[in-house]
Structure formats: structure tokens, C-alpha cells
C-alpha positions as semicolon CSV with decimal commas, in nm:
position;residue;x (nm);y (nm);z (nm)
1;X;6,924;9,463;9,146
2;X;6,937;9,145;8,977
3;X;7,147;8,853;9,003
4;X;7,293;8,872;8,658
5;X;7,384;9,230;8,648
6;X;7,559;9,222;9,015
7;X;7,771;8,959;8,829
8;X;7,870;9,213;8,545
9;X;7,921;9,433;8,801
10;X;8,128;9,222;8,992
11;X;8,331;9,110;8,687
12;X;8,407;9,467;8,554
13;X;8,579;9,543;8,920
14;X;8,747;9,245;8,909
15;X;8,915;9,311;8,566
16;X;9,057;9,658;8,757
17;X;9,352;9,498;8,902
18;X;9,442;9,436;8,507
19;X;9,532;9,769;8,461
20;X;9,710;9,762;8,791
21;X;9,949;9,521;8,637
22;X;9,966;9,645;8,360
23;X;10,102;9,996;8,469
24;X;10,322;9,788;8,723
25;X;10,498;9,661;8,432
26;X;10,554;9,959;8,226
27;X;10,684;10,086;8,583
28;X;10,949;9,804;8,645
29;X;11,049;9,757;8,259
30;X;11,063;10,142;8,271
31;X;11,273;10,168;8,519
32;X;11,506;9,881;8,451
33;X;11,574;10,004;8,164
34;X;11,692;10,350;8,294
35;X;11,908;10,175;8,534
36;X;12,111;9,934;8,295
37;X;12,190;10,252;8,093
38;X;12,286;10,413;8,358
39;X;12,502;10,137;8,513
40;X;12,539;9,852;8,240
41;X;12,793;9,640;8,468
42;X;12,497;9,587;8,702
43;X;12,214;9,526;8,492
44;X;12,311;9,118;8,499
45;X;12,272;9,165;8,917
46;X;11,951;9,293;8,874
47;X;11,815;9,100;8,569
48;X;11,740;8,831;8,781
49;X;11,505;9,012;9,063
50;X;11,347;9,226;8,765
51;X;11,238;8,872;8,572
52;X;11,123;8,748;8,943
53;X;10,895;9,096;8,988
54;X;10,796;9,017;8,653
55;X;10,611;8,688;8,738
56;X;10,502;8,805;9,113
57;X;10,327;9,140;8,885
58;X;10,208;8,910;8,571
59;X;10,056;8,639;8,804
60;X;9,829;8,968;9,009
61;X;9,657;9,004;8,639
62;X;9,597;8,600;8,605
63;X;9,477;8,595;8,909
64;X;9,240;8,899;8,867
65;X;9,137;8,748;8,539
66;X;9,028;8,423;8,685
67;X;8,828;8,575;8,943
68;X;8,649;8,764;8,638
69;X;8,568;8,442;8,482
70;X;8,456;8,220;8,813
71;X;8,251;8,535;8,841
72;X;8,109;8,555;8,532
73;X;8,090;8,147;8,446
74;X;8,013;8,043;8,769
């Protein structure tokens, strides 16, 4: 196998952890959601923690999308 297409390779599995996040938000927006409507006096408690899980979920997909491009530039 060469070099170049073990990058690709490398790069394309990488770039799975995308979709990972991606789901992971529609899962904690989702969800959120259903639980203010539910319970609207709480929804301020839990704003807070959902923004946090927001970053922690949204910084997994940077991440994953840097290590596609060190793989791919570097």
C-alpha cells in the first residue's frame, strides 16, 4: 500500500468521530428541548450544563478535524 493512500485512509477514519458529534448534538439539543417543555421552571438550571456539553461535544469534532488535516497536510 502506498504512503499517500494510507493517508486518505487514515484521514477518512479520522473524519468518523464528525458524525459522532454531530449525532451527540442532535441527542443533547433533542433532549433539552423535551425537558424545558416538560418542566419550563427548570430549563434556566439546566441551560447552563447543556451550553457546557455543548462545547465538551463541539470541541470532539475540532479535534477530529485537526487530526484529518495534520494527517492529510502533514
Amino acid at each position: 500500500m502506498e504512503v499517500e493512500a494510507a493517508r486518505y485512509i487514515g484521514a477518512g477514519l479520522a473524519v468518523v468521530a464528525l458524525g459522532g458529534a454531530g449525532a451527540g448534538l442532535g441527542v443533547l439539543f433533542g433532549n433539552f428541548l423535551s425537558a424545558a417543555v416538560r418542566n419550563p421552571a427548570a430549563a434556566d438550571k439546566w441551560f447552563g450544563r447543556m451550553m457546557m456539553m455543548f462545547a465538551l461535544v463541539e470541541a470532539t469534532g475540532l479535534i477530529a478535524f485537526v487530526v484529518a488535516m495534520l494527517i492529510l497536510l502533514g
